[in-house]
N, C-alpha and C positions, 0 to 999 in steps of 0.2 A: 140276747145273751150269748148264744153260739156264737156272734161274730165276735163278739169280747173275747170271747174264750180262747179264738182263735189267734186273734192278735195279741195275746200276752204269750200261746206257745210261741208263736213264730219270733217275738222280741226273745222271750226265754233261749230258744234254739239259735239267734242270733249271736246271742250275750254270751253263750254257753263257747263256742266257736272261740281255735284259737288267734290270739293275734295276729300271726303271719298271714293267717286267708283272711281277718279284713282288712290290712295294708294292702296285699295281693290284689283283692276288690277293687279298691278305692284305684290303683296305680290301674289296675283295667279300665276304670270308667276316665280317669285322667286320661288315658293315652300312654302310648308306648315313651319309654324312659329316652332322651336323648342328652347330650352336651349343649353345656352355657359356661363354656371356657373349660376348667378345670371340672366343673362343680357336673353332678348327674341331677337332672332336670327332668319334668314330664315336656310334653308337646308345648301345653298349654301355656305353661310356665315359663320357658325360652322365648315364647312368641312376647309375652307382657314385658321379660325384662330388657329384649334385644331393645323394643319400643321406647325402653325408657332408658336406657340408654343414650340411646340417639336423639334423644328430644331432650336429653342434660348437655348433650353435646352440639346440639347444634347451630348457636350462634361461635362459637369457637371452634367449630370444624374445619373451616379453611389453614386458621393461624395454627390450630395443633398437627394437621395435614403438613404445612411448610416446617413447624419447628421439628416434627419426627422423623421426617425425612432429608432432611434441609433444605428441601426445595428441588430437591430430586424427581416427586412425583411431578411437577408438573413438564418433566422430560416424559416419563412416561406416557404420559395422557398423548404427548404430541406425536409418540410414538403412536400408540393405538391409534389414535385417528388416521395418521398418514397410512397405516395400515389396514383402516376402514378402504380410504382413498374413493371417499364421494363422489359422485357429480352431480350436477344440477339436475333437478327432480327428485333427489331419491328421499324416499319417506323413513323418516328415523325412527326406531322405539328406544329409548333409552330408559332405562328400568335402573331403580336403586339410585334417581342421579339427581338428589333432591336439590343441592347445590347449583346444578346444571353447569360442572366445567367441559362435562364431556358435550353438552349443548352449546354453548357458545365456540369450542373450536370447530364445531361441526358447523356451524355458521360461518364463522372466520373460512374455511377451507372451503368451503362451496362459492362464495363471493370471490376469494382468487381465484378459484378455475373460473368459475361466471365473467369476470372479468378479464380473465386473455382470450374466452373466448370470442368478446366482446371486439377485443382488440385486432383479435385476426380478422373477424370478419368485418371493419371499418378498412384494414388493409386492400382487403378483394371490391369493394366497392370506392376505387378513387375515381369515376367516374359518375359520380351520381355528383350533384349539384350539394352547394352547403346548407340548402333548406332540407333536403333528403336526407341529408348525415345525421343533421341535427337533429329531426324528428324520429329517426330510428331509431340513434342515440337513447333519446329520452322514452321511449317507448321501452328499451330495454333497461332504462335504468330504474325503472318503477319496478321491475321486477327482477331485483340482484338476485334473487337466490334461486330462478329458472324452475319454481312452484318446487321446491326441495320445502321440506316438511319436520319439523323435530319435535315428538311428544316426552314429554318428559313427567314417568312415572314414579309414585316414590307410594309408600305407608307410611310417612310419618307426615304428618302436619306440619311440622315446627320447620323441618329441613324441606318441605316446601314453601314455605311463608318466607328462607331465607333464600333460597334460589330466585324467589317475583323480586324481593325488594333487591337483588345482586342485577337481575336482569334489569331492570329499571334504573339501576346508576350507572352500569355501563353503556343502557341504549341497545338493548337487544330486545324486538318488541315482533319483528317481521319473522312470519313461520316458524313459530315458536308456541307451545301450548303445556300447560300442565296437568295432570292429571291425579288425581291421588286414588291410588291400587296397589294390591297384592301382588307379585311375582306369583304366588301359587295359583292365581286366580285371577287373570287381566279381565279388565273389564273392556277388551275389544274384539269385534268379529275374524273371523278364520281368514289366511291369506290378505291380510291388509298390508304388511309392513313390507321394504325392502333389508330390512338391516335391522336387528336386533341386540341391542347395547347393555352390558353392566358390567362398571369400572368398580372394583372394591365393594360389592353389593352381593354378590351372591354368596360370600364365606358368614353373612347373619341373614340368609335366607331357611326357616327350617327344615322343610322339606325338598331337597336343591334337584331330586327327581322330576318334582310335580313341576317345579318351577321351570326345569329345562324343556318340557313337556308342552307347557304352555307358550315357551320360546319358539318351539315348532311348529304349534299351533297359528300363531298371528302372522308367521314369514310365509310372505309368497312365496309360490314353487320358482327355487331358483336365487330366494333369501341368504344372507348370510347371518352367520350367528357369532358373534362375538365377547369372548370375557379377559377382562382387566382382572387379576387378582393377588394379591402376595402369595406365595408355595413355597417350596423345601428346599434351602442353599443347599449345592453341590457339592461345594468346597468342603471338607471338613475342617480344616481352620477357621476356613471364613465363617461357618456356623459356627460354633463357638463365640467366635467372637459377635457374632449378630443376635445369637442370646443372651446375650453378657448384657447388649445395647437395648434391648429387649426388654430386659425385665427389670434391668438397675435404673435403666436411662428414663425413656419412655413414662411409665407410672410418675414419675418424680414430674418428668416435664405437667402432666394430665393436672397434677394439683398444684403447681404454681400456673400454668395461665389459665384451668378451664376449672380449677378449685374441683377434681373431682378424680380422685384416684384410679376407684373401684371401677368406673368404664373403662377408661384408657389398660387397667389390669385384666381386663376382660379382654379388648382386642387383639391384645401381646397372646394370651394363651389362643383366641380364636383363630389366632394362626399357625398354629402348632397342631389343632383337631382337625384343621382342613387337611381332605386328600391332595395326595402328590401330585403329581403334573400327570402321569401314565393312567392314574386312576381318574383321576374327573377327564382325561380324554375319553375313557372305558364309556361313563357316563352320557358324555354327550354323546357318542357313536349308539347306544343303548336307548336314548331319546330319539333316534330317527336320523340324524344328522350323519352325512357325507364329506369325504374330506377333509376330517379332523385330524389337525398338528398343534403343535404349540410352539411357543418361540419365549424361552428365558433370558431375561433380561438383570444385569446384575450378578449374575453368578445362580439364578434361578429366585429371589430374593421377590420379584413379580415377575409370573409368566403371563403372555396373552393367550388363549384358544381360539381356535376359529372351525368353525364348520359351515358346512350348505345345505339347506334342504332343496331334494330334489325331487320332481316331478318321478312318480310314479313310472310312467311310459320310460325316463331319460334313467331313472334308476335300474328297470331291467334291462336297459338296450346297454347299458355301461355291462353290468354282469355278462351278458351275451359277448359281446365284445371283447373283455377279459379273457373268458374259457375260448372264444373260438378265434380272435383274429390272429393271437400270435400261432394260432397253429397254420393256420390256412394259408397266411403269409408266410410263414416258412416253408412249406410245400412249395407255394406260386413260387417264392421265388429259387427255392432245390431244382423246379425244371428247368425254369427258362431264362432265371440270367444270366447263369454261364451263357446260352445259345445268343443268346440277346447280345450281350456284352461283346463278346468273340465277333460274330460279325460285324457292329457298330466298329471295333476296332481294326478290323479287316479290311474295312472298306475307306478306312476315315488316317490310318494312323499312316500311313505312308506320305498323306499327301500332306498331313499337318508338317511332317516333319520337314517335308521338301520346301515347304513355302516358310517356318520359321526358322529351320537349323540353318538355312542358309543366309536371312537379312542378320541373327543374332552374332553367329561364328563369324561372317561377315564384319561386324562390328566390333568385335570383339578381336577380332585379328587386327585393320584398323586401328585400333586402341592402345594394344600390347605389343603389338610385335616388333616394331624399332625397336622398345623399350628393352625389349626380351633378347632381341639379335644385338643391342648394340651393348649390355650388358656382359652376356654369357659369352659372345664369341670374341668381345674385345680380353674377356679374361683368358681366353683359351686360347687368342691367339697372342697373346701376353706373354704367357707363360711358355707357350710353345715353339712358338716363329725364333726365337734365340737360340734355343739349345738345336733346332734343326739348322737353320744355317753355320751356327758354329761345327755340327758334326758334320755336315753333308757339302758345305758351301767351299769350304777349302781343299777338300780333294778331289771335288770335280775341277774344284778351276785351276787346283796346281795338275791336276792331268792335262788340262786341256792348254794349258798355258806350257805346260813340258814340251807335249807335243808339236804346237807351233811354234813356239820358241826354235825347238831342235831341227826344227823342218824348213826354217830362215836362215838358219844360222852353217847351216849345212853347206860343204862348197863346191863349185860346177865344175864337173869333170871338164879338161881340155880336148876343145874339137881339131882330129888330127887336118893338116892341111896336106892336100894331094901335089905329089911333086911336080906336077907339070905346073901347077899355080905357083909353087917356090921357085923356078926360074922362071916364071916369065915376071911375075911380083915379087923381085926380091926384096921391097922394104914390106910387103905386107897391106899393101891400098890396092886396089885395083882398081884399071885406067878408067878416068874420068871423077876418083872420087876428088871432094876438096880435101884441101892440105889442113891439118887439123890445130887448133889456135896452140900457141906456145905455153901455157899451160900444159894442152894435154902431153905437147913431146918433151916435155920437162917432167913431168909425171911419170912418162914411159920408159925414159931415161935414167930416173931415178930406182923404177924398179925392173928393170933389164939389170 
């Protein structure tokens, strides 16, 4: 009877209580209140409807992927990957990619490099015989993809059952594996992965801390971390107009090809609650991860992220490194490059110069200099050589031409003759000369 009595107070004092502390109650054993688009949600309740969301969408997720975008994302996709930029071996986790497009390009991209790797090294062995080629060849072609690994994790069933049967008509079957798991909760052991993948997946993940956490968790030391996701136009025109497209567009498209409004209205707003680019980098830097940037693509409409985790040991020698090398280096080098430098020049700069100023200038002289002498001086002596002769040429040479002119032309004093020579030569010959032709005493004749 006590215990009766007991449990009709405690019902009484229950019942008695006002409303708001047992809504209060109920919302604390639900879990803390979060976002499902627009609408406020418990934990619980976002996890059920994101699921069924994506399990109404998911034989029409490809073709509502192409119509909402127009085929946009699949530039995208080719971006992220080429910005993975694989090689042969690396082990993939790919999370949220029930579909598996980010798996088969990560196929696609490991078989081209697998493949010119292939090609070079067929190049460096032309020496081996055609049976040798042959069976190398084929030894490496049983394994295109150089033991590279891709698991592909999703929580929803459905949009895994359409990624097996997508992989199976296109022929994607080698290192390839699917998984079905939680992001908050992978169901794999610590440091397994090289590379950690989720395109369009972590903006309906609910708790995106736990889940980036567990991203840390399975990547090798040395892993990269990777996210695909729609974020915050820059633009402010271009925004506007991207919610205009958003929320008139979109929706409409959801219920004519996937007959389903209310999801497609769901991921127009799920992108508008998601953090900005500055803040989920916050995020992942907060999750353990080094190295974090992001790169907007579109006007920011999807950013990629990326981060590394690092070893321990390589994460403090980086710290150390930061505070102490640019100091220490500046020091080393405040002493000794000037001294350093100065002598190297000292002993080196004379002789550099003697050995090239001389073949260059050389050459260079060679090259130009007719051009240059027979240019400039033909102009200067063009212009010049006239007006000097004209001033200068004619009165040296009427000087000089006065002078001997006048100095020719000038007439010979007469030599007196001694009177003993006038009588004993009275015509003027003296004995023995010859008698001079008749000419000249007609000549003499004429001018006596």
């Amino acid at each position: 009877m006590a215990a009766v009595r007991l449990c009709r107070c405690r019902c009484r004092a229950l019942l008695s209580r006002p409303a708001g502390a047992l809504r209060a109650r109920r919302g604390l054993a639900a879990g803390p209140e979060m976002h499902f688009g627009f609408q406020t949600v418990t934990e619980e309740e976002r996890r059920e409807k994101i699921y069924q969301v994506f399990e109404n969408v998911a034989k029409k997720y490809d073709v509502m992927n192409d119509s909402m975008t127009l085929g946009i994302h699949r530039v995208w996709k080719d971006i992220f990957v080429h910005k993975m930029n694989p090689c042969p071996g690396t082990l993939l986790l790919d999370v949220a990619g029930g579909t598996g497009d980010i798996a088969f390009r990560f196929i696609n991209y490991v078989r081209s490099v697998r493949q010119r790797q292939l090609q070079r090294k067929l190049k460096h062995h032309q020496n081996l015989s055609w049976q040798e080629i042959f069976e190398s060849y084929q030894k490496d072609e049983f394994n295109s993809l150089g033991n590279s690994q891709v698991v592909v994790c999703d929580i929803n069933r459905e949009m895994l059952k359409v990624g097996k049967q997508k992989a199976q008509h296109l022929g994607y079957s080698e290192g390839l594996s699917w998984v079905l798991g939680n992001a908050e909760e992978l169901p794999f052991d610590d440091d397994k992965f090289d590379v950690y993948t989720i395109a369009f997946g972590i903006r309906n993940v609910t708790r995106i801390d736990l889940a980036l956490q567990e991203a840390y968790r399975v990547l090798k030391p040395g892993g990269r971390f990777l996210c695909l996701e729609f974020s915050h136009v820059s633009n402010p025109l271009l925004s506007r107009l991207y919610d205009l497209y958003s929320f008139q567009v979109i929706p409409v498209l959801g219920e004519v090809i996937a007959g389903d409004w209310r999801s497609y209205q769901y991921l127009v707003e799920s992108i508008r609650q998601f953090p900005p680019q500055e803040e989920l980098k916050a995020m992942i830097e907060d999750a353990g991860f080094f190295k974090v940037d992001y790169e907007n693509l579109n006007f920011g409409i999807v950013a990629i992220h990326s981060g590394f985790k690092l070893a321990a040991a390589w994460r403090y020698l980086g710290r150390y490194l930061g505070q102490n090398l640019g100091r220490y280096l500046g020091r080393y080098l405040g002493q000794n490059l000037g001294r350093y430098l100065g002598r190297y020049l000292g002993q080196n700069l004379e002789r550099y110069l003697r050995r090239y100023l001389r073949r260059y200038l050389g050459r260079y002289l060679g090259q130009n200099l007719e051009w240059y002498l027979g240019r400039y001086l033909g102009r200067y002596l063009g212009q010049n050589l006239e007006w000097y002769l004209e001033q200068n040429l004619g009165r040296y040479l009427g000087r000089y031409l006065g002078r001997s002119l006048d100095r020719s032309l000038r007439p010979v004093p007469a030599v007196p003759v001694p009177a003993e020579a006038a009588r004993r030569f009275p015509r003027g010959e003296p004995p023995g000369a010859e008698p001079p032709p008749e000419g000249q005493h007609a000549h003499r004749a004429s001018a006596a």
